[in-house]
C-alpha positions in Angstrom: 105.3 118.4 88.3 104.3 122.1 88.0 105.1 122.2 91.9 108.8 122.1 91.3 108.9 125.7 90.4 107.3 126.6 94.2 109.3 124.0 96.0 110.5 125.5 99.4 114.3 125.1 99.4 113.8 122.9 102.4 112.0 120.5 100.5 114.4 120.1 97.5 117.1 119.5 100.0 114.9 116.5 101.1 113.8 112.9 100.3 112.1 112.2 96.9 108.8 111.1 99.2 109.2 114.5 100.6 109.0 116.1 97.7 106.5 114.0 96.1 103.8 114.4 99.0 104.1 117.9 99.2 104.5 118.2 95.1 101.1 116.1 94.9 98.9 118.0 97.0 100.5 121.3 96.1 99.2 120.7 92.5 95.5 119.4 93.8 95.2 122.5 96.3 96.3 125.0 93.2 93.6 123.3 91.3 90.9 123.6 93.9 91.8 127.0 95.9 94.3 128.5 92.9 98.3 129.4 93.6 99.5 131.3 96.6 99.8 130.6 100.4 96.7 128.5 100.6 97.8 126.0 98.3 101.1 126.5 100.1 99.7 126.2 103.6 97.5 123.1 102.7 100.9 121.2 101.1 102.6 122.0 104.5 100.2 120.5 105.8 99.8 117.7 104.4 103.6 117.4 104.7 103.6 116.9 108.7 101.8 114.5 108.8 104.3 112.1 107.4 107.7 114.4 107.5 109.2 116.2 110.7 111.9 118.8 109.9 115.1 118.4 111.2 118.2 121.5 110.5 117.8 122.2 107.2 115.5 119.2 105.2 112.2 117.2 106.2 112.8 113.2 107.3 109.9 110.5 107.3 108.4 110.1 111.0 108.4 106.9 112.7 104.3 107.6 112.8 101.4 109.3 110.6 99.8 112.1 111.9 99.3 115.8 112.8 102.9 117.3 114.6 101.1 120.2 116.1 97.4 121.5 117.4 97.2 123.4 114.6 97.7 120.5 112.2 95.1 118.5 114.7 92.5 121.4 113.8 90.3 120.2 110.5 88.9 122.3 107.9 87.2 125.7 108.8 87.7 125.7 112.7 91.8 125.7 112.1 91.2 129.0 110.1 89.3 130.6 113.0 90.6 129.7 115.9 94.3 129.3 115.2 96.6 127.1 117.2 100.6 126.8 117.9 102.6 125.3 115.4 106.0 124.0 115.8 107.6 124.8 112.7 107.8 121.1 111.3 108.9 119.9 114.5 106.7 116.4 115.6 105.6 117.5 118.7 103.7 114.3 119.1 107.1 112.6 119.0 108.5 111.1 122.5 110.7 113.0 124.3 113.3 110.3 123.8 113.2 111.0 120.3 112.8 114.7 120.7 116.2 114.5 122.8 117.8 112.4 119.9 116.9 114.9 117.0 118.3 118.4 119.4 121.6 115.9 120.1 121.9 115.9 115.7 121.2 119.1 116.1 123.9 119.9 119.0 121.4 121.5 121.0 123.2 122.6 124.4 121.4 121.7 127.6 119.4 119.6 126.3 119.4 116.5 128.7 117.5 119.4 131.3 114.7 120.8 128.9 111.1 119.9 129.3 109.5 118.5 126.4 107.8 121.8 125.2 111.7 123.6 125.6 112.9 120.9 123.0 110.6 121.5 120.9 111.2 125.1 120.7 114.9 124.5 120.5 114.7 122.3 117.3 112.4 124.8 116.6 115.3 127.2 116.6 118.0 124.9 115.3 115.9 124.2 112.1 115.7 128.1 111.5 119.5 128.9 111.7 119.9 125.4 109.6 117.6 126.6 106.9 119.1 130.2 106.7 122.3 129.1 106.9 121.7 126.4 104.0 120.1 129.3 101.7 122.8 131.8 102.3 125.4 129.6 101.4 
């Protein structure tokens, strides 16, 4: 798979299904657009809608579809008007769920955040996770 080579670090520290959706339409997106952050952007993509990011790797979610407005947006209009992402993080996902992922994570305070402060807090957690994963 000529993706290997580009994999994020995230992703090779994730499931093989992982790696193989975001592989798969890494390759089809270099084909179409050629390589660089399109192809990149479009194999993210792709990616959260099956995967949400927890610390330093992606995990399957318990549901298919977009994690974030921007992913919602479709073709041209998510290039022009663009929207907030969440880093990976399913912000579709129930609170309950939310509040189970930032206790893996050892959020603090967590049981008081709204469900928008979660969010941003995994947010966070996944960033120190995956910095502290590549430094080491």
């Amino acid at each position: 798979m000529p993706a290997k080579k580009d994999m994020p670090s995230t992703l090779q520290r994730s499931g093989k299904k992982a790696q193989e959706t975001w592989g798969k339409t890494h390759d089809s997106a270099v084909d179409q657009y050629g390589e660089g952050e399109r192809a990149h952007r479009t194999a993210f993509s792709a990616l959260k809608h099956t995967h949400g990011k927890v610390g330093d790797h992606w995990e399957p979610k318990g549901h298919k579809g977009p994690s974030d407005p921007q992913a919602a947006q479709q073709g041209r209009a998510s290039r022009e008007r663009p929207r907030s992402t969440y880093g990976g993080v399913d912000g579709n996902a129930t609170k309950a769920h939310l509040l189970g992922i930032a206790k893996r994570l050892n959020i603090r305070g967590r049981s008081r955040m709204t469900k928008d402060e979660l969010i941003t807090a995994i947010d966070k957690a996944n960033t120190r996770a995956t910095a502290a994963a590549r430094s080491s």
